[in-house]
FISESE-585186 format. One line per 4 residues: their letters; for each residue z, x, y of C-alpha. Coordinates in steps of 0.25 Angstrom, whole numbers, plus 5000, padded with zeros to 4 digits. Layout:
A> Z/X/Y; ...;
***
This chain:
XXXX> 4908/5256/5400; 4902/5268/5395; 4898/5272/5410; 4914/5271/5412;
XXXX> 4918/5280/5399; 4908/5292/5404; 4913/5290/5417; 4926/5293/5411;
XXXX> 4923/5304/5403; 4915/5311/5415; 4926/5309/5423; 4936/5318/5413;
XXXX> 4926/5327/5411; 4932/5335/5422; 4946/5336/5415; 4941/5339/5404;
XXXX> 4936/5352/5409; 4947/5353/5418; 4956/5353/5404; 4947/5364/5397;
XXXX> 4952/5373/5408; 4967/5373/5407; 4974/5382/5400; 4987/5372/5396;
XXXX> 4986/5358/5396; 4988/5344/5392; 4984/5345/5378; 4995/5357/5374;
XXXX> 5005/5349/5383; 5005/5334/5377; 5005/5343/5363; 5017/5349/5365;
XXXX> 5022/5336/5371; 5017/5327/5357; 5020/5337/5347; 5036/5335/5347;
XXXX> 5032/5319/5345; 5023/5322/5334; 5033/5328/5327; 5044/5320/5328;
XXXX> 5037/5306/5324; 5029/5315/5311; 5042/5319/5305; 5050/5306/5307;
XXXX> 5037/5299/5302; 5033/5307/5290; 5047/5311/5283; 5045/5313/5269;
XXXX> 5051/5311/5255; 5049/5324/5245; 5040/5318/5235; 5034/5326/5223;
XXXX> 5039/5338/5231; 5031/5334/5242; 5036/5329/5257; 5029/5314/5257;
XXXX> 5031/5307/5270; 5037/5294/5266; 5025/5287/5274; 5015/5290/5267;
XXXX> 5023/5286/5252; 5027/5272/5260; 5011/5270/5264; 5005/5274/5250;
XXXX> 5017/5267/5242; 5015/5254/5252; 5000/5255/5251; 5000/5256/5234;
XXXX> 5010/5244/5233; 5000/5236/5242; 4988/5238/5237; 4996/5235/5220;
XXXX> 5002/5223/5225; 4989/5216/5232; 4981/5220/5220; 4973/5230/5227;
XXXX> 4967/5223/5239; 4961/5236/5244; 4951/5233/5232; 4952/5217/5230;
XXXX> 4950/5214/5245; 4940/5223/5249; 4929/5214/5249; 4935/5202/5254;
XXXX> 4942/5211/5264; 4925/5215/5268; 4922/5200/5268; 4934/5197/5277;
XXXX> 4929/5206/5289; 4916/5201/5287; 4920/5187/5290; 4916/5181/5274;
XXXX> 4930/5173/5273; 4930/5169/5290; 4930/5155/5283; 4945/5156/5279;
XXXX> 4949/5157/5293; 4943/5143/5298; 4953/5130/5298; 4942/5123/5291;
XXXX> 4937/5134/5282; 4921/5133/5286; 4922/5146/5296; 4928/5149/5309;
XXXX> 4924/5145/5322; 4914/5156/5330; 4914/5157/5346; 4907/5165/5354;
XXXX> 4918/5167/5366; 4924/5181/5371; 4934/5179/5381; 4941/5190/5388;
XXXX> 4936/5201/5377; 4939/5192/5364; 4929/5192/5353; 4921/5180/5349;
XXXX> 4928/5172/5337; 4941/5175/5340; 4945/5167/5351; 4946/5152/5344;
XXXX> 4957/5156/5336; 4963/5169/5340; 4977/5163/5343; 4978/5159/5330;
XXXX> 4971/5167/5321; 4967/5181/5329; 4961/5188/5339; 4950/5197/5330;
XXXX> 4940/5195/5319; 4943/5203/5304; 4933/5213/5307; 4937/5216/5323;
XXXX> 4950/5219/5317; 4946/5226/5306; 4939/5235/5316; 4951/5236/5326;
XXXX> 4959/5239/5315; 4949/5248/5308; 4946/5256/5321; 4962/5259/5323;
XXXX> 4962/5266/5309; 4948/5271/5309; 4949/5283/5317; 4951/5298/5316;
XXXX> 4960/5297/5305; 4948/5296/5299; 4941/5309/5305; 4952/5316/5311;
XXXX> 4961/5313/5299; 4954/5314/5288; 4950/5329/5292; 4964/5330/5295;
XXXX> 4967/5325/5279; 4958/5334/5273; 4959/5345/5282; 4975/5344/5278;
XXXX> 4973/5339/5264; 4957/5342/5258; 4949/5334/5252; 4960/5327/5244;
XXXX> 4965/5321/5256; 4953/5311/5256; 4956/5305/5242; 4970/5302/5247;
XXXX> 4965/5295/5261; 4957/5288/5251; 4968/5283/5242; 4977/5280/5255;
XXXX> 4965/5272/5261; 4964/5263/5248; 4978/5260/5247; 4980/5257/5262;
XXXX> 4969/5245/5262; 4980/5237/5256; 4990/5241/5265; 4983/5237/5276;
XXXX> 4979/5223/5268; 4995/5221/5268; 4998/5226/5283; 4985/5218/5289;
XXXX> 4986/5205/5283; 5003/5204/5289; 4997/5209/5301; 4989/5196/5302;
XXXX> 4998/5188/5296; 5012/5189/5307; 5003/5192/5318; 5008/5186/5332;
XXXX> 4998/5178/5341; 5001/5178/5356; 4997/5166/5363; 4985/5173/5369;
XXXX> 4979/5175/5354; 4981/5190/5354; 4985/5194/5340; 4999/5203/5338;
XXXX> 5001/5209/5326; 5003/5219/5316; 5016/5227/5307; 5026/5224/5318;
XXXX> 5023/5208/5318; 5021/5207/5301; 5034/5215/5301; 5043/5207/5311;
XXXX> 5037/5193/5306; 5035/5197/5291; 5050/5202/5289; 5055/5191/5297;
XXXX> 5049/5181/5288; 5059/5187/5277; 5070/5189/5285; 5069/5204/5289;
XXXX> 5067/5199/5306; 5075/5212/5310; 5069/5221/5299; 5055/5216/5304;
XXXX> 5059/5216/5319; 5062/5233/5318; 5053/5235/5310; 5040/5230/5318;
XXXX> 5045/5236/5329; 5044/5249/5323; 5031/5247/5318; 5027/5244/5332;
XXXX> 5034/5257/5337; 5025/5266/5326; 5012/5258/5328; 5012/5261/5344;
XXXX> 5016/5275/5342; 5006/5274/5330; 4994/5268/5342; 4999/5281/5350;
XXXX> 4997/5289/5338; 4987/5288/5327; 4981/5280/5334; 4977/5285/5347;
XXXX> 4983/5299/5348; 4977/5305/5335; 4963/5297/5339; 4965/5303/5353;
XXXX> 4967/5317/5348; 4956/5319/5339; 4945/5312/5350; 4950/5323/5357;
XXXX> 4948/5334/5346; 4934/5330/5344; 4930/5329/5359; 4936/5342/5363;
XXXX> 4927/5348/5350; 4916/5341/5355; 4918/5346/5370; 4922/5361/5369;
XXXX> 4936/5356/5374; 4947/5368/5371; 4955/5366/5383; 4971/5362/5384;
XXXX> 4970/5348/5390; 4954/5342/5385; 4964/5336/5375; 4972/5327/5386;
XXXX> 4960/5324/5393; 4952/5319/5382; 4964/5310/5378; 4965/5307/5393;
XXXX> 4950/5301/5392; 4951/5293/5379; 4964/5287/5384; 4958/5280/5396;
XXXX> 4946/5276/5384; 4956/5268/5376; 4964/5264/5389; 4952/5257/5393;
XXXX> 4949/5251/5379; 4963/5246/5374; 4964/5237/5387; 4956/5227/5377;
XXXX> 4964/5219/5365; 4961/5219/5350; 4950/5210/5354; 4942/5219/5362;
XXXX> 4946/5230/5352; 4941/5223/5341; 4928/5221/5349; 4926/5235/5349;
XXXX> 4931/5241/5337; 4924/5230/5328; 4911/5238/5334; 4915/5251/5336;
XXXX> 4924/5254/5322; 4912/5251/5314; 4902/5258/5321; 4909/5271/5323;
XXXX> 4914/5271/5308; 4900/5269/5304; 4893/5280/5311; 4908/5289/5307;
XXXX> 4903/5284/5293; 4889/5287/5294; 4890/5301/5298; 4900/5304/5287;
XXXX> 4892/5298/5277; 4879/5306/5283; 4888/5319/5280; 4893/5314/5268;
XXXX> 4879/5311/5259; 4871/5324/5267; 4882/5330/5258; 4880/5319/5247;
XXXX> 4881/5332/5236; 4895/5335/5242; 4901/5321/5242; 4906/5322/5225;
XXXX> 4912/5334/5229; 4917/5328/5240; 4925/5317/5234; 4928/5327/5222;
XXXX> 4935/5337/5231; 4944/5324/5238; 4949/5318/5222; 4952/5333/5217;
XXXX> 4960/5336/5231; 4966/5324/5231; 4974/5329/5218; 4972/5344/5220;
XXXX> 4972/5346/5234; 4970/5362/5238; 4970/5358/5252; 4981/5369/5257;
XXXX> 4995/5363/5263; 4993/5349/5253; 4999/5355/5241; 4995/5344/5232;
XXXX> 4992/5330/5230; 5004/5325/5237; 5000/5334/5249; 4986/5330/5250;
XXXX> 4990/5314/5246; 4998/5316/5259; 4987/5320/5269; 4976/5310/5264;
XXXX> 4987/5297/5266; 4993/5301/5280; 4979/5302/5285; 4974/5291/5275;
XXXX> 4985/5282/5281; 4984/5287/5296; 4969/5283/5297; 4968/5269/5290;
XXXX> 4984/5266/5293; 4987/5257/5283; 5001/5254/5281; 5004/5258/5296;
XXXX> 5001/5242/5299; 4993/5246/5314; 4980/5240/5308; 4986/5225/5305;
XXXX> 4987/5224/5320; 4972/5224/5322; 4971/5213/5311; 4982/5205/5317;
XXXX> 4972/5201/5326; 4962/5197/5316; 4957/5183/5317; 4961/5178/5304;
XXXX> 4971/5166/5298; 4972/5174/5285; 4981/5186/5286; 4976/5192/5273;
XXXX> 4962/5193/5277; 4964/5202/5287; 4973/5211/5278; 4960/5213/5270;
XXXX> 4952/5217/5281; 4961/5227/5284; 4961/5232/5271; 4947/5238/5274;
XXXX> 4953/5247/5285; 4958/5259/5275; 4946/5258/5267; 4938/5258/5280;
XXXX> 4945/5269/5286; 4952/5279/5275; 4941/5276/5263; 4928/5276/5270;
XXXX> 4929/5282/5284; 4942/5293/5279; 4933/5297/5267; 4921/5298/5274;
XXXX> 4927/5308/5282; 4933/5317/5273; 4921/5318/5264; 4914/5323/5277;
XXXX> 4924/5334/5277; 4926/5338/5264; 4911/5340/5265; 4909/5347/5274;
XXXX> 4921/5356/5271; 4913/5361/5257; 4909/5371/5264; 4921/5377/5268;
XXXX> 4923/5373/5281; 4937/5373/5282; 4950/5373/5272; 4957/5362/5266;
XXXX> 4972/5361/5271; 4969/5371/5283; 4983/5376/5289; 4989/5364/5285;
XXXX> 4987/5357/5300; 4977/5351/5300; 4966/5359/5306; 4956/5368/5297;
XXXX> 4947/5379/5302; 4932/5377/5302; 4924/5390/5304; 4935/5397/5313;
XXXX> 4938/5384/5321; 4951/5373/5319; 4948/5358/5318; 4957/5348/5313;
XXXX> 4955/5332/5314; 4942/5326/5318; 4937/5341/5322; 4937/5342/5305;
XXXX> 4929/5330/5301; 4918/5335/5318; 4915/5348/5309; 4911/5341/5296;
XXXX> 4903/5331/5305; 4896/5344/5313; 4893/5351/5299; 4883/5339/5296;
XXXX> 4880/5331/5308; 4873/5336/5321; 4882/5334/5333; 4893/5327/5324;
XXXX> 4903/5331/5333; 4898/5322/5346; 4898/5310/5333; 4910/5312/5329;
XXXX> 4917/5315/5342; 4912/5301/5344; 4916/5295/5334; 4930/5302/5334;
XXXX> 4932/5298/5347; 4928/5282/5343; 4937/5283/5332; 4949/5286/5342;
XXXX> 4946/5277/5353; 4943/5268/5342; 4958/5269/5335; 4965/5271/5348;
XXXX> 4959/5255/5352; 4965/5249/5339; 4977/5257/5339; 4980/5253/5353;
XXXX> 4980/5239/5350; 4989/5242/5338; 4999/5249/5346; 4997/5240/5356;
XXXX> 5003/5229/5349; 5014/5237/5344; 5018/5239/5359; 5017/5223/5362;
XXXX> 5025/5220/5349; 5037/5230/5355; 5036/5229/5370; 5029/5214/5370;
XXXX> 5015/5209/5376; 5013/5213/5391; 5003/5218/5398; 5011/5228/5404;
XXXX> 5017/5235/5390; 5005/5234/5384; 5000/5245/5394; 5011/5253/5395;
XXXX> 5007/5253/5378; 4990/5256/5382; 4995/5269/5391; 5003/5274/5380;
XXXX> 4993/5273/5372; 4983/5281/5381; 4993/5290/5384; 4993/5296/5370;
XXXX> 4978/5295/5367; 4980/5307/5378; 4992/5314/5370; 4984/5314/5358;
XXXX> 4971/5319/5364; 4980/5330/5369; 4990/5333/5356; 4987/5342/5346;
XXXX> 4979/5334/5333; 4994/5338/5325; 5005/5331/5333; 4995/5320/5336;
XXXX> 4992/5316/5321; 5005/5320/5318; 5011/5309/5328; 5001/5299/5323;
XXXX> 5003/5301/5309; 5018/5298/5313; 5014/5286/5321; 5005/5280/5312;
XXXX> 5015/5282/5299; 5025/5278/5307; 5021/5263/5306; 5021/5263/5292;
XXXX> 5035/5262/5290; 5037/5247/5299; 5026/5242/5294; 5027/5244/5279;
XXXX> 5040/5237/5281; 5032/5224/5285; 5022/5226/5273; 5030/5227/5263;
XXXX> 5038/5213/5266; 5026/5206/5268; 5017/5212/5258; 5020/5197/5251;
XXXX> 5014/5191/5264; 5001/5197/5262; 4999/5192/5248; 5002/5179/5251;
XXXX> 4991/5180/5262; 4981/5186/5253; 4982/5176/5244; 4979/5166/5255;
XXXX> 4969/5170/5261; 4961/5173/5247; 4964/5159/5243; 4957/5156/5258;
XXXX> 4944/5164/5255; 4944/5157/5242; 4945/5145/5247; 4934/5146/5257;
XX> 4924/5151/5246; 4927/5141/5237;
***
């Protein structure tokens, strides 16, 4: 395999070169193209209600609102649950999924790509194991949101920013408690074993079961809508984009067209990959996720505490920006409030629902259990990796290095030279670590190929649920799908992460419809499956 990659890459090589010499090309083109398409979907996404004397996007009230009722009515479970949500995915409470309650039977078989334990039962209970789709699902939200979009946070917002990510992450744990454990729980189970689920099942079934079938009929298929244009956006055209700004820093690459052919390249990557099922994802992403965030994690935490003297003023700088932000374009609290959820909620996702159709697949009897797995996903991604990040940056920015708020897009001058996204966050890296920009070009890179493998399943089933389960369709989906891994390579970092932001909102209006009718569900399984754990350590 790896001969075959750096076959690849030798062979486009060429192009590259080829693209540096053109004077008009690709990139400016499919640009123009997107830009009008951006638009559109941002400003029919994000309207806003005046609030305080400030243009909210209702969104973002309708997530924060959602995610503060969830975490009151379900005591807290982002802080209750946290351990057992741990002993969950370390297989501590497995003996609550056997029929006779003494542990669950183990094989060592792996036909056709499947993984070992799941193949006695899968038809009945699952195709994954809690911690494979925890990873699946952690490696569609842990991406470069969390690089790209932090940067982008602070660079918009300043340091006040982070506190507010912060806040967003917390609340969205329960959120996503709520959304994963209905995703398990109406699941559909084809006669193969292959798990479907996800908003667009839990809404259909759930609002049936009280009598809302037509309700429940429109509104999945909405959902299903949003979520594809969601796989085509935030996750894969904004991943694809920012791989691309980091590989052209790192190669010197100026030209018009190094965009399109980069995005060429990484296309035929994830073409190859996503031929698999969320077995084979899981496979690899229950390796690959940990050790990337880890050695991601290491180097922030080696920057970091080489700048142990820094790191008070660091988290003094966040709290008194949060509150008197002097970040320019925010204004005031409100303003900065804004930056650090819509990026908070783009990284981690909660409230959009696309995670709970990773954890459909789990292998579980006990809905609830997986809803507590997932609630380590915005801890995971928004207050650890997210912070990590920022504190990197704020850091590094002490000395000067660029100013807060910038020209209002996005994009801050460091020593004569624009950066904007992950090109933020490669300069920190570069004032501390030697050749930091091959690492986190690297990592940048696994972090995109990484997301755009999850969220292709995600969108994946999406496409089934509107168009059905064929073969044929579900390629006509995959080629769509590389098709925009090029656009966004190609499109300026503006209209793609405007697009994406859209895409990714956009989900939230279906799918907190579903949540907010069967919100009593999920109690009623939570109570269950706590009684169950009780039960088997009694």
């Amino acid at each position: 395999m790896k001969s075959k990659l750096l076959t690849i890459f030798t062979l486009f090589l060429p192009l590259l070169t080829f693209a540096q010499e053109q004077e008009v090309g690709l990139d400016q083109k499919i640009d123009q193209a997107f830009q009008p398409i951006s638009d559109f979907f941002s400003a029919v996404i994000f309207f806003t209600i005046p609030i305080a004397g400030y243009d909210v996007p209702f969104v973002l009230i309708l997530l924060v609102a959602s995610a503060l009722f969830f975490t009151i009515y379900f005591g807290f479970p982002n802080i209750r649950y946290f351990g057992k949500a741990i002993n969950t995915v370390r297989g501590k409470y497995d003996a609550v999924e056997a029929p006779d309650g003494h542990g669950i039977e183990k094989t060592d078989l792996a036909i056709d790509g499947d993984i070992p334990d799941t193949i006695r039962d899968e038809s009945e209970e699952g195709e994954v194991t809690h911690f494979q789709a925890l990873a699946t699902a952690v490696s569609g939200t842990v991406g470069n949101g969390n690089i790209a979009g932090v940067a982008l946070a602070i660079a918009l917002g300043g340091p006040g920013a982070t506190f507010w990510m912060i806040i967003c992450g917390l609340l969205g744990m329960s959120t996503k408690f709520v959304e994963c454990t209905l995703g398990v729980q109406y699941r559909d189970v084809g006669e193969d074993g292959t798990v479907y689920g996800g908003p667009m099942y839990y809404i259909s079934k759930g609002l049936k079961e009280r009598g809302f079938t037509m309700v429940g009929k429109i509104a999945a298929v909405i959902f299903a809508i949003f979520c594809i244009g969601g796989s085509f956006g935030g996750g894969n055209a904004a991943q694809s984009n920012q791989a691309t700004i980091v590989i052209k820093d790192l190669m010197g690459l100026d030209s018009t067209s190094a965009g399109a052919i980069i995005g060429l390249v990484l296309a035929i990557l994830v073409g190859i990959i996503i031929i698999g099922g969320i077995k084979r994802i899981a496979s690899v992403t229950e390796k690959v996720v940990p050790f990337m965030a880890l050695m991601y994690l290491i180097a922030c935490l080696y920057i970091i505490f080489s700048n142990f003297s820094f790191i008070d003023d660091a988290f003094g700088l966040i709290i008194s920006e949060a509150f008197n932000p002097t970040a320019m374009g925010v204004g005031s609290v409100i303003g900065v409030l804004l930056v650090g959820f819509k990026r908070a909620a783009f990284s981690n996702e909660a409230g959009a629902g696309s995670a709970s159709i990773a954890h459909s697949a789990v292998k579980t009897k006990y809905s609830a259990s997986e809803g507590m797995v997932a609630l380590l996903e915005p801890f995971i991604d928004t207050v650890v990796i997210c912070t990590m990040t920022a504190l990197v940056i704020i850091i590094f920015n002490f000395g000067g290095a660029f100013e807060y708020g910038g020209d209002g897009s996005g994009s801050v001058l460091i020593d004569g030279v624009a950066y904007e996204g992950a090109g933020i966050t490669s300069v920190a890296f570069a004032e501390y670590i030697p050749y930091s920009d091959v690492f986190l070009t690297i990592a940048v890179v696994l972090f995109a190929v990484s997301t755009m493998i999850s969220w292709s399943y995600y969108g994946l089933q999406s496409w089934k649920y509107l168009f059905g389960r064929g073969k044929v369709m579900d390629m006509v989906y995959k080629l769509l799908f590389c098709t925009f891994i090029v656009i966004g390579a190609a499109a300026s970092m503006n209209s793609i992460w405007a697009f994406s932001d859209a895409m990714i909102f956009a989900m939230v209006f279906p799918n907190m419809v579903g949540l907010f009718f069967l919100f009593p569900v999920v109690k009623k399984q939570l109570t269950r499956y706590l009684e169950a754990i009780k039960m088997t350590q009694s």
